[in-house]
PDB file of the backbone (N, CA, C, O) and the ligand in Angstrom, with CONECT records:
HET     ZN  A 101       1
ATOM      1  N   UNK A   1      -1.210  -7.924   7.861  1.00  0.00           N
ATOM      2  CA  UNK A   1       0.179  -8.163   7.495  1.00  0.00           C
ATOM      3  C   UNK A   1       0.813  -6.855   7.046  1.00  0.00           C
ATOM      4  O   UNK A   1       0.088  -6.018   6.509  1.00  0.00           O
ATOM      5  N   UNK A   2       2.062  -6.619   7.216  1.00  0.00           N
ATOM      6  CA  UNK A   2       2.856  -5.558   7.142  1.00  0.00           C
ATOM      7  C   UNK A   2       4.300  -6.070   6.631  1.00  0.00           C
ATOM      8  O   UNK A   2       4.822  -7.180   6.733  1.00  0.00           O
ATOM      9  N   UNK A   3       4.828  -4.695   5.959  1.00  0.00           N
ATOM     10  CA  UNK A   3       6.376  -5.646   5.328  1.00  0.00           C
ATOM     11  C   UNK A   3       7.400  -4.410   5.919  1.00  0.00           C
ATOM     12  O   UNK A   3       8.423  -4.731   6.523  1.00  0.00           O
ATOM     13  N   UNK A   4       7.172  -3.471   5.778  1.00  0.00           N
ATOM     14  CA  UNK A   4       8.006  -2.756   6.421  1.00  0.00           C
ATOM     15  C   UNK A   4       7.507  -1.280   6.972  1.00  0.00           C
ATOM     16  O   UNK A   4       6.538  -0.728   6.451  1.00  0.00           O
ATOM     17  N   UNK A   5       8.445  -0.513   8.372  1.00  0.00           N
ATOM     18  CA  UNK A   5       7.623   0.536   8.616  1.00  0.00           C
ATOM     19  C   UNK A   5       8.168   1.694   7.643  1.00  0.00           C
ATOM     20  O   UNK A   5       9.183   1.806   6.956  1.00  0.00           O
ATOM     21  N   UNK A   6       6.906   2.608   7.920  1.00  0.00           N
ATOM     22  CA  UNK A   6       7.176   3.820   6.931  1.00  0.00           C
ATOM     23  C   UNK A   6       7.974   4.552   6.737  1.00  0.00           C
ATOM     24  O   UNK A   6       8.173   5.428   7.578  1.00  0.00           O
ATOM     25  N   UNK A   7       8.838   4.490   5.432  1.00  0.00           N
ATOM     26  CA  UNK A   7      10.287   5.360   5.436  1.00  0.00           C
ATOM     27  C   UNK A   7      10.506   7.233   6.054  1.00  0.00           C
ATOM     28  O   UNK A   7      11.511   7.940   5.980  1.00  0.00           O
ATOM     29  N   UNK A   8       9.231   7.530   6.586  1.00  0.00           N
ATOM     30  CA  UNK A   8       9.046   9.036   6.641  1.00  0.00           C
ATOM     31  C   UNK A   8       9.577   9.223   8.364  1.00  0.00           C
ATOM     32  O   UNK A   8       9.015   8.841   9.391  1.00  0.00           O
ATOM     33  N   UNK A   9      10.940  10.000   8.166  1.00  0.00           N
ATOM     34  CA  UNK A   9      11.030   9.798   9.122  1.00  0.00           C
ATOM     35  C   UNK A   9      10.266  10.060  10.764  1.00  0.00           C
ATOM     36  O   UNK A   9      10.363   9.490  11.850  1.00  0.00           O
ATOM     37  N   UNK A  10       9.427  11.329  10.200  1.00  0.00           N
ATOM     38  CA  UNK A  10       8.529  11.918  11.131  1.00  0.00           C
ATOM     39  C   UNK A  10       6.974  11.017  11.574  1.00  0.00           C
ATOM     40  O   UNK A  10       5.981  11.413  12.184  1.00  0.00           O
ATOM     41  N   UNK A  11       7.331   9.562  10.913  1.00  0.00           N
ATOM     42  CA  UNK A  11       6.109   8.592  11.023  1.00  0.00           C
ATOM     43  C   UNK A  11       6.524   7.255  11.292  1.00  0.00           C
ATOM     44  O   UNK A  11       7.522   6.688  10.849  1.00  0.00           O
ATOM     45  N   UNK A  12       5.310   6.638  12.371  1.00  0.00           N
ATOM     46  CA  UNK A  12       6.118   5.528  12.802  1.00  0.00           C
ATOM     47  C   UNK A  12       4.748   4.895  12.239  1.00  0.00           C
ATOM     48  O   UNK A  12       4.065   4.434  13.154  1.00  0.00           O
ATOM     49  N   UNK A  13       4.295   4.786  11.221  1.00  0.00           N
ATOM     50  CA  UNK A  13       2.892   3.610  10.358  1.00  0.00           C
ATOM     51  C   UNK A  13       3.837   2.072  10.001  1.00  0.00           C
ATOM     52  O   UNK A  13       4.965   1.780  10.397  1.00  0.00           O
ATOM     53  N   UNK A  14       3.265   1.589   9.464  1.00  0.00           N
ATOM     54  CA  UNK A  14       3.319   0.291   8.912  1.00  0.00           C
ATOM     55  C   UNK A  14       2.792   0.451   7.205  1.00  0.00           C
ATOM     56  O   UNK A  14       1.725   0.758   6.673  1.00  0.00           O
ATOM     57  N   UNK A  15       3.865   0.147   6.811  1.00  0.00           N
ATOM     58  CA  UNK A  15       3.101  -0.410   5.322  1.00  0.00           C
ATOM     59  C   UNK A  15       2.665  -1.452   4.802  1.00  0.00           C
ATOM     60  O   UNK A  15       3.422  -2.316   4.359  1.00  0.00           O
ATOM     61  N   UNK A  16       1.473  -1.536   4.773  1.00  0.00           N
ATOM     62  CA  UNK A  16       0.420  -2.264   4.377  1.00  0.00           C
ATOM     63  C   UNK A  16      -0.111  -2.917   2.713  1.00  0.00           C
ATOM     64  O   UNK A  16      -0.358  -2.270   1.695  1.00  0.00           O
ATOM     65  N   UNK A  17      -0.145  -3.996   2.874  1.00  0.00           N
ATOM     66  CA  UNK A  17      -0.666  -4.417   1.041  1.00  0.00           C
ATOM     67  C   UNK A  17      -2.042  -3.874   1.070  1.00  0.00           C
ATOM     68  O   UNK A  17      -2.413  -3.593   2.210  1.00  0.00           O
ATOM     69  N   UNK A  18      -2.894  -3.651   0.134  1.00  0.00           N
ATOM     70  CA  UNK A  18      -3.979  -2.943   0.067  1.00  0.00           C
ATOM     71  C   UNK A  18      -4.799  -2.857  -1.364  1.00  0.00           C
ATOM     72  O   UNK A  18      -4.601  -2.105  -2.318  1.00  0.00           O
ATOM     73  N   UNK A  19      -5.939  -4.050  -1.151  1.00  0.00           N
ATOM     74  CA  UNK A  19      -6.357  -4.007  -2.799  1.00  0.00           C
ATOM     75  C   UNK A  19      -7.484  -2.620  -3.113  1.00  0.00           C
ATOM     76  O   UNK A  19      -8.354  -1.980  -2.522  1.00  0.00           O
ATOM     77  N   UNK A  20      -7.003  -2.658  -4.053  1.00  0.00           N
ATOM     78  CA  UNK A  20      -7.947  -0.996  -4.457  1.00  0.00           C
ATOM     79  C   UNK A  20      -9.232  -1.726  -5.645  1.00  0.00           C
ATOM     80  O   UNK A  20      -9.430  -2.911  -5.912  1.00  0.00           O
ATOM     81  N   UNK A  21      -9.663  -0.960  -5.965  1.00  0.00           N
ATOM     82  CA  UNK A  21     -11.190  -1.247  -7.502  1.00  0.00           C
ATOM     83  C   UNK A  21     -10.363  -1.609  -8.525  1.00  0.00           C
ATOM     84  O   UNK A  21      -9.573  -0.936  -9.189  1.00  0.00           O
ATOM     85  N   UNK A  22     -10.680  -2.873  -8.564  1.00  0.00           N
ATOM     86  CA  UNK A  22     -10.898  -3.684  -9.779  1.00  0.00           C
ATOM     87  C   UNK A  22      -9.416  -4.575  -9.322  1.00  0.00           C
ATOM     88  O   UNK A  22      -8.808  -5.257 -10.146  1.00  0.00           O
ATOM     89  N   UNK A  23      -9.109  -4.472  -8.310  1.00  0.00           N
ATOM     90  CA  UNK A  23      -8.397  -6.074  -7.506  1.00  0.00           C
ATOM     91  C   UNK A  23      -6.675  -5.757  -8.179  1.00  0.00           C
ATOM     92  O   UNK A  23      -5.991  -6.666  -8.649  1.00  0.00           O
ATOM     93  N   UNK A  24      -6.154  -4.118  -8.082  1.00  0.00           N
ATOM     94  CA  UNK A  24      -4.894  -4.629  -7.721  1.00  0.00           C
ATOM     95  C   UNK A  24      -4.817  -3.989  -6.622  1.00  0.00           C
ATOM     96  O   UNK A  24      -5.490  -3.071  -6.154  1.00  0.00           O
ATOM     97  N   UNK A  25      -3.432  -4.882  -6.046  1.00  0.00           N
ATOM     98  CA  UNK A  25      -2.758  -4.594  -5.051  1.00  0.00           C
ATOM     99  C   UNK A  25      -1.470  -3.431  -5.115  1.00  0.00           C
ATOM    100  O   UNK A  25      -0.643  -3.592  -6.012  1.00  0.00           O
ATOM    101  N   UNK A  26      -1.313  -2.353  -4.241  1.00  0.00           N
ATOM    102  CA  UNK A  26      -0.556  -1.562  -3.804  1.00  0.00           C
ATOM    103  C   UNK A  26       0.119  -1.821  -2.667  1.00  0.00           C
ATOM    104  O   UNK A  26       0.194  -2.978  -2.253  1.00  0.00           O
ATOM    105  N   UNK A  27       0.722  -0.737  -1.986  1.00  0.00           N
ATOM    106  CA  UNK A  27       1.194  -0.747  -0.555  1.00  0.00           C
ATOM    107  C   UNK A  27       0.950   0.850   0.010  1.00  0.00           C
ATOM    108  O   UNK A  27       1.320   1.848  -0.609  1.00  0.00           O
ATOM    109  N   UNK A  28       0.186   0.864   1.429  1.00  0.00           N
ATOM    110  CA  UNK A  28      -0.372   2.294   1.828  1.00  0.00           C
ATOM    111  C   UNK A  28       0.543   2.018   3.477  1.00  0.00           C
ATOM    112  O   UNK A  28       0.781   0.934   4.010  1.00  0.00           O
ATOM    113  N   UNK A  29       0.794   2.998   3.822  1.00  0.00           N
ATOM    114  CA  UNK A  29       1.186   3.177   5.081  1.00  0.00           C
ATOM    115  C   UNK A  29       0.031   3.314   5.945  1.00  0.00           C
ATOM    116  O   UNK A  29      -0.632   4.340   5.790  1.00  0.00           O
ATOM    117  N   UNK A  30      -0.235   2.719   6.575  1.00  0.00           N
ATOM    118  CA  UNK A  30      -1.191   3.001   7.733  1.00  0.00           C
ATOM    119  C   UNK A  30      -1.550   3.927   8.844  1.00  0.00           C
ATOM    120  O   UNK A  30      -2.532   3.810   9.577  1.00  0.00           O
ATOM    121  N   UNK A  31      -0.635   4.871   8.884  1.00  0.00           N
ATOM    122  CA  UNK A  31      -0.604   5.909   9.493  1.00  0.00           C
ATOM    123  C   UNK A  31      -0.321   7.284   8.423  1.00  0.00           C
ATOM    124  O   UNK A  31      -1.096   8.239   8.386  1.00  0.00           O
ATOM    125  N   UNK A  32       0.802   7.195   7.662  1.00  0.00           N
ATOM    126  CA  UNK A  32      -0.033   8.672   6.941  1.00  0.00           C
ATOM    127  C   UNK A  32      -0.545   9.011   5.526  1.00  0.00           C
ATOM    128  O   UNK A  32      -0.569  10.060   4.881  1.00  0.00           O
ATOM    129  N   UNK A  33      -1.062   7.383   5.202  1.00  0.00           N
ATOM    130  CA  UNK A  33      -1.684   7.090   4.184  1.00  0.00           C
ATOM    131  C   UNK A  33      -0.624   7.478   1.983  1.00  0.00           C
ATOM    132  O   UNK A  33      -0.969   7.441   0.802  1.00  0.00           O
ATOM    133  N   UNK A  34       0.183   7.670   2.502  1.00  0.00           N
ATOM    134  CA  UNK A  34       1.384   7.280   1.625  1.00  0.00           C
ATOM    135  C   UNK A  34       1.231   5.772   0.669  1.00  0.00           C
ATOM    136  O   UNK A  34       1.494   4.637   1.066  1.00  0.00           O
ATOM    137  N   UNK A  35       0.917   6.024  -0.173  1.00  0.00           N
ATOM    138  CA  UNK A  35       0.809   4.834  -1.058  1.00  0.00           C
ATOM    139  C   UNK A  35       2.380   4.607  -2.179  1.00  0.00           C
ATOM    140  O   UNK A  35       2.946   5.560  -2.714  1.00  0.00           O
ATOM    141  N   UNK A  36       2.869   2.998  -2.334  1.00  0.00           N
ATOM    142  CA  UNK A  36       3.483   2.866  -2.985  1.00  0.00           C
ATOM    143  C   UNK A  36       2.952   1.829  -3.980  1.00  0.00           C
ATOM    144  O   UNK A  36       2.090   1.023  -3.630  1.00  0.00           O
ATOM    145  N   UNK A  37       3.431   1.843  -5.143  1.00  0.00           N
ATOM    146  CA  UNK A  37       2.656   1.233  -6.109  1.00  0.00           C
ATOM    147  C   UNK A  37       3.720  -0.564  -5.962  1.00  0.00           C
ATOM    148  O   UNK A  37       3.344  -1.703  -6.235  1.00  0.00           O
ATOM    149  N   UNK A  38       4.750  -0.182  -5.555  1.00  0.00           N
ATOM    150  CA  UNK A  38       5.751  -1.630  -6.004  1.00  0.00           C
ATOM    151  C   UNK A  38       6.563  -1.859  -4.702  1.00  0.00           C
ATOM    152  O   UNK A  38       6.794  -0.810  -4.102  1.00  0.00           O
ATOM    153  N   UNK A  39       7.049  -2.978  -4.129  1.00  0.00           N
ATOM    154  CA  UNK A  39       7.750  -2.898  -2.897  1.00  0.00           C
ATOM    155  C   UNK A  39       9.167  -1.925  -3.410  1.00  0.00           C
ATOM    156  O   UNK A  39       9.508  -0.981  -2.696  1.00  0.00           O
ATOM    157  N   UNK A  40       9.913  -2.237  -4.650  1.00  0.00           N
ATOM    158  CA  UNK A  40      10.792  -1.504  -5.174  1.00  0.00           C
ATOM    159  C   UNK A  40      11.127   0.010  -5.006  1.00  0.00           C
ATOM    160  O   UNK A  40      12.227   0.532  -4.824  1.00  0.00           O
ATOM    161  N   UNK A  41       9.429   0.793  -5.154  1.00  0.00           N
ATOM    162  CA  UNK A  41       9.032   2.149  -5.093  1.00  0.00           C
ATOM    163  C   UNK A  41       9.481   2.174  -3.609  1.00  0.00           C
ATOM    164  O   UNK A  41      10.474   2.872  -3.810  1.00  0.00           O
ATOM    165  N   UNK A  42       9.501   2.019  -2.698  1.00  0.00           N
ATOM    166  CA  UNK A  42       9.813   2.116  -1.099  1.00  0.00           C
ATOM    167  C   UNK A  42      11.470   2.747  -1.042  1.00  0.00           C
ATOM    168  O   UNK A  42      12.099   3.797  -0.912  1.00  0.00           O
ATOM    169  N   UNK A  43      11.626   1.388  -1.226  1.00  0.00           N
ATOM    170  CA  UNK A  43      13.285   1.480  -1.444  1.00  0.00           C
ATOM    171  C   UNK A  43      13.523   3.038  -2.088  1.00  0.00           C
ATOM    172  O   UNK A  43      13.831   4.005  -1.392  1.00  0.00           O
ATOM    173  N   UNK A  44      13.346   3.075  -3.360  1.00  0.00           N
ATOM    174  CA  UNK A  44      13.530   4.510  -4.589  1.00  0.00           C
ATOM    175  C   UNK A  44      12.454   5.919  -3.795  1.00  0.00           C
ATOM    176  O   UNK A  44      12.218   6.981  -4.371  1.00  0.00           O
ATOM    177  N   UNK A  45      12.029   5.609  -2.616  1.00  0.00           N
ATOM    178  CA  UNK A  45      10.788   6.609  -1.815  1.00  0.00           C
ATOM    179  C   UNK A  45       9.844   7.144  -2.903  1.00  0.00           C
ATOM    180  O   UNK A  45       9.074   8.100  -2.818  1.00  0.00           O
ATOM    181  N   UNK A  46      10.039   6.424  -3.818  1.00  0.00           N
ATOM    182  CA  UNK A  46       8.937   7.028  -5.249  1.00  0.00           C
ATOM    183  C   UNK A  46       7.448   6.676  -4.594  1.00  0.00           C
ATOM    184  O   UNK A  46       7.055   5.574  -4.977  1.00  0.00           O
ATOM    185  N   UNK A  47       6.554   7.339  -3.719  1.00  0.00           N
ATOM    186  CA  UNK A  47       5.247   7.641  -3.128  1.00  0.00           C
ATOM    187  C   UNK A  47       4.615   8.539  -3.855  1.00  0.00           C
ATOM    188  O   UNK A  47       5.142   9.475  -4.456  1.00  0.00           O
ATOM    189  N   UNK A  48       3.128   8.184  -3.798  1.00  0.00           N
ATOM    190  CA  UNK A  48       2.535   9.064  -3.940  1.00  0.00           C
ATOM    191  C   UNK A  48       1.179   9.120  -2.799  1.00  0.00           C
ATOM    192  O   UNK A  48       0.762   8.118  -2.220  1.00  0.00           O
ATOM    193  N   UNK A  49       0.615  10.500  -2.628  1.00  0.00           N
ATOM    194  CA  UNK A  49      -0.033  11.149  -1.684  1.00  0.00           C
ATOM    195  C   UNK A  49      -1.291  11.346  -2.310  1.00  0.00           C
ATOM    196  O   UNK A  49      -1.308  12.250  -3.144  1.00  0.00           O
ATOM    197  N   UNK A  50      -2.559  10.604  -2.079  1.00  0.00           N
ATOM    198  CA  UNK A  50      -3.600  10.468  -2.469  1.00  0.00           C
ATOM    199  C   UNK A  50      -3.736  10.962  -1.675  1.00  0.00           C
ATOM    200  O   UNK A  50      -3.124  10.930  -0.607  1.00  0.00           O
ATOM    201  N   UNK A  51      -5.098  11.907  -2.202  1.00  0.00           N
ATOM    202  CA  UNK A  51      -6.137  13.293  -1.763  1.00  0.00           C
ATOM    203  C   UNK A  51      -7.171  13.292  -2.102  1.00  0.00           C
ATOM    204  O   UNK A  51      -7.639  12.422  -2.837  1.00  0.00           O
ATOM    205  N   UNK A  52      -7.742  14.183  -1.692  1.00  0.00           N
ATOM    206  CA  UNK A  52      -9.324  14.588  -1.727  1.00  0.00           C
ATOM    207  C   UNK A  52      -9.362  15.527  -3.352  1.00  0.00           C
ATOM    208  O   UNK A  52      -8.519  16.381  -3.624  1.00  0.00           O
ATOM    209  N   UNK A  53     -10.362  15.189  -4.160  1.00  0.00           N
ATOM    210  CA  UNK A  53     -11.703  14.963  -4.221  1.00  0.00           C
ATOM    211  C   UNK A  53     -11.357  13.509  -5.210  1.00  0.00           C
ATOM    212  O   UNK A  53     -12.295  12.771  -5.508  1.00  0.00           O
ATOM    213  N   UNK A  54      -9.884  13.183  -5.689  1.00  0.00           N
ATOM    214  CA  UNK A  54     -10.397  12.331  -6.719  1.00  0.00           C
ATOM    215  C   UNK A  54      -9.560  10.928  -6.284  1.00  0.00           C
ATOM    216  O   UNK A  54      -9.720   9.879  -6.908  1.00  0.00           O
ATOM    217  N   UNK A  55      -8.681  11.045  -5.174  1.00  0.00           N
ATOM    218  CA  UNK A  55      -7.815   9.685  -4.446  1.00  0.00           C
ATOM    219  C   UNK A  55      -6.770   9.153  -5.396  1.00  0.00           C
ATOM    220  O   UNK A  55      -5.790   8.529  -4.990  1.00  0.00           O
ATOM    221  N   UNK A  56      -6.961   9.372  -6.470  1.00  0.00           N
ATOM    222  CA  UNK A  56      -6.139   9.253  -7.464  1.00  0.00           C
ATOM    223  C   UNK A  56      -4.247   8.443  -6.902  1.00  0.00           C
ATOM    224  O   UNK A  56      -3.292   9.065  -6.439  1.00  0.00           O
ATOM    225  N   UNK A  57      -4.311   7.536  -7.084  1.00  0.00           N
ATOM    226  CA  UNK A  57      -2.558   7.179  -7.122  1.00  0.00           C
ATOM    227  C   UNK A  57      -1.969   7.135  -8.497  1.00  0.00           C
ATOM    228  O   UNK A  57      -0.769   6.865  -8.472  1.00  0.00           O
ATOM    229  N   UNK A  58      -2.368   7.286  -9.445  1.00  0.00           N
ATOM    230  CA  UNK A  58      -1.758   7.204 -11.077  1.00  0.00           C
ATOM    231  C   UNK A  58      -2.526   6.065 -11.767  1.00  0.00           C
ATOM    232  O   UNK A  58      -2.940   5.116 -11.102  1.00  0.00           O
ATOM    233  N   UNK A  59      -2.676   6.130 -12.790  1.00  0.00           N
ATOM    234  CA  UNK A  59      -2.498   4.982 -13.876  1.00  0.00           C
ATOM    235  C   UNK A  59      -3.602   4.228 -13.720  1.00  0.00           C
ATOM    236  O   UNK A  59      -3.632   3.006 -13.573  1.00  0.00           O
ATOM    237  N   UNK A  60      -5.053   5.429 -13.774  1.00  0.00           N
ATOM    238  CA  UNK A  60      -6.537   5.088 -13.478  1.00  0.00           C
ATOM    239  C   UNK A  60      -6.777   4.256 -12.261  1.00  0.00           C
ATOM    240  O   UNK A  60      -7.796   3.573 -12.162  1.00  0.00           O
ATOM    241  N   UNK A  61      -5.650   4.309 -11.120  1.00  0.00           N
ATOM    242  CA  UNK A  61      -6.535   3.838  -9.625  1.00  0.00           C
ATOM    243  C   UNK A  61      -6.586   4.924  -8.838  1.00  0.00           C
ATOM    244  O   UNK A  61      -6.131   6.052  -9.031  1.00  0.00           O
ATOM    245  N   UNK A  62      -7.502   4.238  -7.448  1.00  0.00           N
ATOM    246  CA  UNK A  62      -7.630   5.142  -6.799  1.00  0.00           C
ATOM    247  C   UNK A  62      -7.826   4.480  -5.583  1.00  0.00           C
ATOM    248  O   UNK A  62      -7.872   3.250  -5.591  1.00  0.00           O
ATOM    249  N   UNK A  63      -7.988   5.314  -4.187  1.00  0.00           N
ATOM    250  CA  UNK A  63      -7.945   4.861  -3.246  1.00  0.00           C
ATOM    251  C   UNK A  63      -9.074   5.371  -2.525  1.00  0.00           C
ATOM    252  O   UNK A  63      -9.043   5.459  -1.297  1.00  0.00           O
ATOM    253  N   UNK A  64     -10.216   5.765  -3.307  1.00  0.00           N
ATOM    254  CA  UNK A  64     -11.467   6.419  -2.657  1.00  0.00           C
ATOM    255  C   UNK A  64     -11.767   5.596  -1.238  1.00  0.00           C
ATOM    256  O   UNK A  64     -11.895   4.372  -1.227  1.00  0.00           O
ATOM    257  N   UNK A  65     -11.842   6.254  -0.287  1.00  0.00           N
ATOM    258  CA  UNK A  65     -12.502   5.469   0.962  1.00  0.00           C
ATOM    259  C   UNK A  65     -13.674   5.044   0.894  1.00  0.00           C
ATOM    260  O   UNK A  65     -14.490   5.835   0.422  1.00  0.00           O
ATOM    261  N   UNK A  66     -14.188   3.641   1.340  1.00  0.00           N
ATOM    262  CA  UNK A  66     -14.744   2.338   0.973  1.00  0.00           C
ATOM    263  C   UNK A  66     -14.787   1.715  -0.231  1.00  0.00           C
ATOM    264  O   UNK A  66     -15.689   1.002  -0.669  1.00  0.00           O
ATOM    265  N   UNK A  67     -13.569   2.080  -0.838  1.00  0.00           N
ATOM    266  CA  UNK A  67     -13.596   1.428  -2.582  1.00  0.00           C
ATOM    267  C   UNK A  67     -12.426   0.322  -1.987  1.00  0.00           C
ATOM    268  O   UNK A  67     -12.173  -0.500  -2.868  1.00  0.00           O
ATOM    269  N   UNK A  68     -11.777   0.121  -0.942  1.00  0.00           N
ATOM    270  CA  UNK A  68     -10.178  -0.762  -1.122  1.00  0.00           C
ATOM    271  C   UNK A  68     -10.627  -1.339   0.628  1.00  0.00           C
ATOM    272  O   UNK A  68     -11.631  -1.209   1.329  1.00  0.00           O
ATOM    273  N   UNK A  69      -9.367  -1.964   0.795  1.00  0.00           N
ATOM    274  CA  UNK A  69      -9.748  -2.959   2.246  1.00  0.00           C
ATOM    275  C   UNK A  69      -8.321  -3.240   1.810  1.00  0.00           C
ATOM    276  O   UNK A  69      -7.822  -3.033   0.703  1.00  0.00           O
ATOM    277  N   UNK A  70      -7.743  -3.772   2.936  1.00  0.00           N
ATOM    278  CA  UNK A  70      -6.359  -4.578   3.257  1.00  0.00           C
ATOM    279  C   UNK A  70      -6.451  -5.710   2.426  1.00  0.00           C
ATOM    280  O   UNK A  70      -7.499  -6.191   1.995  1.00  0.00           O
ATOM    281  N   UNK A  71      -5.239  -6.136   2.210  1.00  0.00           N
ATOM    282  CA  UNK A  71      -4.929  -7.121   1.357  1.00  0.00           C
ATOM    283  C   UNK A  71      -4.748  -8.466   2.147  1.00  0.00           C
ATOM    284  O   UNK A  71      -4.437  -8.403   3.336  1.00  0.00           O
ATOM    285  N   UNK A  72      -4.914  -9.581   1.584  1.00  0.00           N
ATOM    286  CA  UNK A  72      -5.180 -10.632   2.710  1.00  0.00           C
ATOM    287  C   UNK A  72      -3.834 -11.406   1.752  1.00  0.00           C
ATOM    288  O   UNK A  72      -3.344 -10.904   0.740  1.00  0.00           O
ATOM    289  N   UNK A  73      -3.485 -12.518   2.276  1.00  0.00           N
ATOM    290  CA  UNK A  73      -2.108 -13.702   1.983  1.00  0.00           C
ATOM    291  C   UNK A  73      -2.557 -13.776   0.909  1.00  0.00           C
ATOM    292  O   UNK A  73      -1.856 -12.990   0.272  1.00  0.00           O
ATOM    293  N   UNK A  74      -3.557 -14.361  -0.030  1.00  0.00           N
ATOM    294  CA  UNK A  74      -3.742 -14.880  -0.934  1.00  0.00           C
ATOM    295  C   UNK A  74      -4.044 -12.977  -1.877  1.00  0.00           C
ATOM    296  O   UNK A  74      -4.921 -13.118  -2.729  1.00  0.00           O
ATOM    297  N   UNK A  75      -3.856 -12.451  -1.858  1.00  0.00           N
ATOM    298  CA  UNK A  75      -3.885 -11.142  -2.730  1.00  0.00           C
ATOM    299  C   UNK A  75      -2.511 -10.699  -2.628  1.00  0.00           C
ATOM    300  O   UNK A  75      -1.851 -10.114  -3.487  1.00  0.00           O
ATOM    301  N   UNK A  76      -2.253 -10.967  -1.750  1.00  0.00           N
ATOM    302  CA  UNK A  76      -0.359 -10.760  -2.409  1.00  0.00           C
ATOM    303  C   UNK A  76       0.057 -11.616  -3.026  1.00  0.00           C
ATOM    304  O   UNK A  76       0.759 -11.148  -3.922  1.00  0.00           O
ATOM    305  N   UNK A  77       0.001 -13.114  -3.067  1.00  0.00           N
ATOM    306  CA  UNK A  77       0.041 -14.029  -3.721  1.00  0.00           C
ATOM    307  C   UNK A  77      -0.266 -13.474  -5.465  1.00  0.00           C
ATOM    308  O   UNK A  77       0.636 -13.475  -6.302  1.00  0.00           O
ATOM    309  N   UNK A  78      -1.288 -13.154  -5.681  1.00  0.00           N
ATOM    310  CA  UNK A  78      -1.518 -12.709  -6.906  1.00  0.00           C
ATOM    311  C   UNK A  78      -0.839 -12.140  -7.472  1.00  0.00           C
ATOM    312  O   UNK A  78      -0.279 -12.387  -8.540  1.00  0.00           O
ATOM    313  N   UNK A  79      -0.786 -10.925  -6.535  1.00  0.00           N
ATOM    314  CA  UNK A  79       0.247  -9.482  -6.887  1.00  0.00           C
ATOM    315  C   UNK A  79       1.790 -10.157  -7.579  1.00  0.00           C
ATOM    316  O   UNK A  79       2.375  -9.672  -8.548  1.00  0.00           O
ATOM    317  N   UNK A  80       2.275 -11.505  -6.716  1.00  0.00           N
ATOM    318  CA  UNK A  80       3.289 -11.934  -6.884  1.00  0.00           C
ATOM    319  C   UNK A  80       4.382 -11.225  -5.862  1.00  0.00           C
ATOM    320  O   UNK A  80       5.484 -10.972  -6.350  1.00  0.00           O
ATOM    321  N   UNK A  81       4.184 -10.943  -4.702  1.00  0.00           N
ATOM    322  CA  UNK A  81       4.786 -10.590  -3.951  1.00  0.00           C
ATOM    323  C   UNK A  81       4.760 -11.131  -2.586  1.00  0.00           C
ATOM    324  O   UNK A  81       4.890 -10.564  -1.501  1.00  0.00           O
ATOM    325  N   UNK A  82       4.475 -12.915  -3.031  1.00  0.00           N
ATOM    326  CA  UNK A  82       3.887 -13.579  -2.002  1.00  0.00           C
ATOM    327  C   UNK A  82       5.348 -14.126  -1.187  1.00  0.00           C
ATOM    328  O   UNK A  82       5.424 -14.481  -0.010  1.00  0.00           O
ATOM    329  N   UNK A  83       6.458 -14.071  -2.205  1.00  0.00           N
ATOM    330  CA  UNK A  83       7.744 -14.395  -1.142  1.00  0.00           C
ATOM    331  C   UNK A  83       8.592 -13.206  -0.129  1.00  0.00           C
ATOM    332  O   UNK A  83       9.592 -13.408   0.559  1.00  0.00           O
ATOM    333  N   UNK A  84       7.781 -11.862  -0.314  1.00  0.00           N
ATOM    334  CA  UNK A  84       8.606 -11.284   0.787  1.00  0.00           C
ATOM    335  C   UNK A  84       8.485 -11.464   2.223  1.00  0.00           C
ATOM    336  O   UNK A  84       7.905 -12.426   2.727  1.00  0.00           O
ATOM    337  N   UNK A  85       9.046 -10.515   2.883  1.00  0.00           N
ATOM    338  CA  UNK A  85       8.997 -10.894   4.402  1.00  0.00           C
ATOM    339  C   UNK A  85       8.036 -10.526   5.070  1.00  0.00           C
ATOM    340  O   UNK A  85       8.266 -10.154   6.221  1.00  0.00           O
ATOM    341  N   UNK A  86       6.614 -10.512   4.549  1.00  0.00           N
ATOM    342  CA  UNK A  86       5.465  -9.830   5.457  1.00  0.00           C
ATOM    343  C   UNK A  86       5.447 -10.207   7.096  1.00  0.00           C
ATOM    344  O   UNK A  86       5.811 -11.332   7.440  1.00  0.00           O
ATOM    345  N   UNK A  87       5.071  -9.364   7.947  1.00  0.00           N
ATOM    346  CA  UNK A  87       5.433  -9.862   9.122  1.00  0.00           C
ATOM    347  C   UNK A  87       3.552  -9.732   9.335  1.00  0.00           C
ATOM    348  O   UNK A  87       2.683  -9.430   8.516  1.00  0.00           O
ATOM    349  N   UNK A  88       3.471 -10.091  10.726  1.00  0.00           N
ATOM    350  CA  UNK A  88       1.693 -10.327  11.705  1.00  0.00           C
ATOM    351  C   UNK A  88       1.901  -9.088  12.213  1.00  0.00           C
ATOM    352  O   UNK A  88       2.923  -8.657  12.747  1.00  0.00           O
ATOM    353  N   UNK A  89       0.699  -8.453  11.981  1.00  0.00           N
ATOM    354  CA  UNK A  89       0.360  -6.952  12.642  1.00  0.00           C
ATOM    355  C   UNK A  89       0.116  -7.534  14.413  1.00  0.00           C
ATOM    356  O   UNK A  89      -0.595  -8.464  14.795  1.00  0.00           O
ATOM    357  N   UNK A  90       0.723  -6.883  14.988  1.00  0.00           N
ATOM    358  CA  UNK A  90       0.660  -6.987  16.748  1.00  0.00           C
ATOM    359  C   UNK A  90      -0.431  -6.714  17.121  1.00  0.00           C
ATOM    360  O   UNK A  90      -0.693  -6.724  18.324  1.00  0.00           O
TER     361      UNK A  90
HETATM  362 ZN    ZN A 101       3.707   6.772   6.800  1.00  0.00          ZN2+
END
């Protein structure tokens, strides 16, 4: 599931819900890995750019690769962001 594509204009990804360690949910672009913490943050382009060595997005998470996996219906549900317009990845 996807809610909207990536505001960059030089990128055509999908942004993606995405639970990270210890089960919250974010939003990562799927193509240039751009994380937003709130659907709100999109709108305001307030991103941040997780990197190498510590993946770090703020506020003790992180996005270490094999620590997170896509977010499924019922984890946005949680998040409380279960009424937006997520669309079906093609
Ligand atoms: Zn992107």
């Amino acid at each position: 599931m996807w809610l909207v594509e990536c505001p960059s204009f030089w990128d055509q990804g999908l942004i993606r819900p995405l639970v990270v360690e210890g089960g919250k949910v974010v939003l990562m672009c799927d193509s240039c890995a751009a994380v937003w913490h709130t659907p709100a943050d999109i709108e305001e382009f307030e991103h941040v750019e997780p990197c190498e060595p510590d993946w770090s997005i703020g506020a003790g998470a992180h996005v270490r690769p094999g620590t997170v996996r896509w977010a499924e219906p019922e984890d946005v549900s949680s998040a409380g962001w279960g009424s937006l317009a997520w669309r079906e990845l093609p």
